[in-house]
N, C-alpha and C positions, 0 to 999 in steps of 0.2 A: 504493500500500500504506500509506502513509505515514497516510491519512485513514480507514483499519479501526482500531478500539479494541481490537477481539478478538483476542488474540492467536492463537486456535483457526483465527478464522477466514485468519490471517494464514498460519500454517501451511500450511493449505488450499490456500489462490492461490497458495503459494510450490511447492508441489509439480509437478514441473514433469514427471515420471513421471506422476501420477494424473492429470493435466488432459490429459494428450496420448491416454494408454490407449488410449481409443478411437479415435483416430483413426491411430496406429502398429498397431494390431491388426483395421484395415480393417472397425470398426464401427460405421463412422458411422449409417449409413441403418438399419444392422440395430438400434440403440438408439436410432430413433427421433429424432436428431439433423435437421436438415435438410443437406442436400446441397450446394444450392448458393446464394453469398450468405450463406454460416452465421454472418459474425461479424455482419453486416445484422441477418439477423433475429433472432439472439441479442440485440444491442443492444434490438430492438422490443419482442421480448415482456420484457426486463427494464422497459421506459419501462411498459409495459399494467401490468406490476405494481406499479413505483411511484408511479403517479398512482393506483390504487385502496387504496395506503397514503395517500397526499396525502388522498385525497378523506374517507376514515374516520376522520384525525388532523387534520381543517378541515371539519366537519360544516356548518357555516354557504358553506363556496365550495362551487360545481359544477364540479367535477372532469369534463374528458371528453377520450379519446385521440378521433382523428380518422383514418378510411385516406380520403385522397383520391382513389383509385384510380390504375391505375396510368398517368402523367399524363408528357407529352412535355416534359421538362428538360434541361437540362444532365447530370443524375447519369443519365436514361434513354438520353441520345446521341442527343434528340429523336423517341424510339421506343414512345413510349406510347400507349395509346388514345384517351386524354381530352385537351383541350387545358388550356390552363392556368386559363383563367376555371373550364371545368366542375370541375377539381379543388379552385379557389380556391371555388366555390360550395358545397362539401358541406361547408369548414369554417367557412365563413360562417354558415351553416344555424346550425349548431350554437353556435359564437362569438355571435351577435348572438340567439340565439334571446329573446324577453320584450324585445329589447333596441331593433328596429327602430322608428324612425318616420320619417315620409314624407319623400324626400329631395326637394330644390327642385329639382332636375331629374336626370333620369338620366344614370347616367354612362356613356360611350363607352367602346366595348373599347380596347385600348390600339392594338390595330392600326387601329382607325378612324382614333385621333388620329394615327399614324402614317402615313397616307395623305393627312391635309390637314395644307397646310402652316399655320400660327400665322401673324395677321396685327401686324403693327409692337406695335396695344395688347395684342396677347394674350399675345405675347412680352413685354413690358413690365410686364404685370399679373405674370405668372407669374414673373418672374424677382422683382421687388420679393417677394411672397406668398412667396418660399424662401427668402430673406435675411435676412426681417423673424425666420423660424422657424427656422430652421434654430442652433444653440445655440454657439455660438462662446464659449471660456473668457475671453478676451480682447476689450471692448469699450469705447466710450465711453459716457456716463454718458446722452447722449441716445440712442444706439444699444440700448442698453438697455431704453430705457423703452419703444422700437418691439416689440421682440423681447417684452416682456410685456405689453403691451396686444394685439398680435397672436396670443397665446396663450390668452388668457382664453376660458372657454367657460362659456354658461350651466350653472345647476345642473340642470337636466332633460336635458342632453345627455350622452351617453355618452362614457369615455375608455377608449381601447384603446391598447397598447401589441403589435405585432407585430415577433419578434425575425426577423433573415434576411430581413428586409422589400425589398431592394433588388431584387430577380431573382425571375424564375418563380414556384412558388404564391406567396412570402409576398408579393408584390408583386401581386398579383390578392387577394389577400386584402386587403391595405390598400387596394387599388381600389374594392373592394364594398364594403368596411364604410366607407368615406370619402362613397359612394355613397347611402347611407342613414341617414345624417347624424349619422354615429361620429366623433368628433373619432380620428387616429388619430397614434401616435407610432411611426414607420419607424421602427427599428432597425438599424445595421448595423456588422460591422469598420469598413469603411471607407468615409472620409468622403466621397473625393469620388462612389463609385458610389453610395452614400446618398444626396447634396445628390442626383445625378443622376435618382435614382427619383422624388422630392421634385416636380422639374422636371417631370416625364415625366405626373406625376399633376396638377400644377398647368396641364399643357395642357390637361387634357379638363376643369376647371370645377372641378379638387376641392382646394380653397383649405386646408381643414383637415385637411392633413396634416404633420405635424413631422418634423423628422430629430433625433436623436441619436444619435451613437456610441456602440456597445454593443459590448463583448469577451465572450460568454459566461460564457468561463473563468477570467475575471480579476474576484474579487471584489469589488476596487476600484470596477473599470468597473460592476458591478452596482448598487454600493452610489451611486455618482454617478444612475445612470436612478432609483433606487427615492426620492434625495434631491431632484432633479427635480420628479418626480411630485407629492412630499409639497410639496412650496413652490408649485407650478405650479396644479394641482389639486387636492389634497388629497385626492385618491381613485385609484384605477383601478378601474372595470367590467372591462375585458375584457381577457385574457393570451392570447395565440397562440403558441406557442413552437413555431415552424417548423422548426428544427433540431434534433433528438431529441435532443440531445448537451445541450441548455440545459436539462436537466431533473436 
């Protein structure tokens, strides 16, 4: 409440009678409300309306919500129709659209890389590749200089930032766009399943991918990725905000 200005509208959300009405007077479905999942998709269709405020108030960005359909995760209890690349693929579609060009080899589903094992160098490349990247507050002066020469990316190459990047779509999403040769920066609370995705992507051949810790809802932690970016690269292409909540 704290972050409404309007005092009118303050009133509003405090009433604690009018916002329940319908549903103490068993008129959910008959007002047209939805039935079940209501704070779900109450949340969704509020995100559909503020990204097409976003999109009218940043007439220069391309604004666009994403349903990935409905895709076998953790949040489905692995009970969806689509597997996680097909869901990761409709937001890639959209995410990289103008944006692809030819990746130097294609990238392995994650369960491919998961059924062969890493040999001594592979392990070895992939493990240095996540160290060199991955953003540690605390470092030495030559440790440093690793961590930014290994982040450099030409200027014809695109930079994406996927927040929820660790697990399920957002992790197939930083798969594909890594895949067709998107510099990408994982996101995640936390760091060590973050470093982990990082790994997991640096098995199958996809060298540029970064990790930083990102809090959503801690502006701090926001203001550290957005001051990142600006030092690192000086730009961002592409925003994926996998978690509807980051919005």
């Amino acid at each position: 409440m704290q972050f409404f200005r309007s005092e009118e509208l303050k009133q509003e959300l405090d009433d604690v009678d009018s916002l329940t009405e319908d549903l103490e007077a068993g008129a959910v479905e008959a007002r047209g409300w939805p039935a079940e999942f209501s704070a779900y998709k109450v949340a969704k269709a509020a995100m559909n309306a503020y990204s097409r405020v976003l999109a009218r108030r940043h007439p220069a960005l391309r604004v666009n919500v994403v349903d990935p359909g409905y895709v076998r995760t953790n949040m489905t209890r692995n009970s969806g129709l689509l597997a996680p690349d097909e869901g990761g693929a409709r937001v890639v579609a959209v995410a990289a659209w103008r944006c692809y060009r030819k990746a130097a080899r294609p990238a392995r589903s994650l369960a491919a890389a998961r059924r062969r094992r890493p040999r001594s160098c592979d392990r070895r490349v992939a493990s240095t590749s996540t160290r060199a990247r991955r953003i540690q507050p605390c470092c030495s002066s030559s440790r440093r200089k690793i961590m930014e020469g290994a982040i450099s990316v030409p200027a014809n190459t695109r930079v994406a930032v996927v927040t929820g990047g660790n697990k399920g779509i957002g992790l197939e999403v930083c798969r594909q766009l890594a895949g067709n040769g998107v510099t990408v920066v994982l996101t995640a609370r936390d760091e060590a399943r973050g470093g982990a995705a990082v790994e997991k992507l640096g098995e199958l051949g996809l060298s540029d991918v970064i990790f930083h810790q990102l809090e959503i809802t801690d502006a701090s932690s926001i203001g550290r990725l957005a001051e990142f970016l600006k030092t690192r690269f000086g730009r961002l292409d592409i925003l994926v905000n996998k978690p509807s909540m980051s919005l």
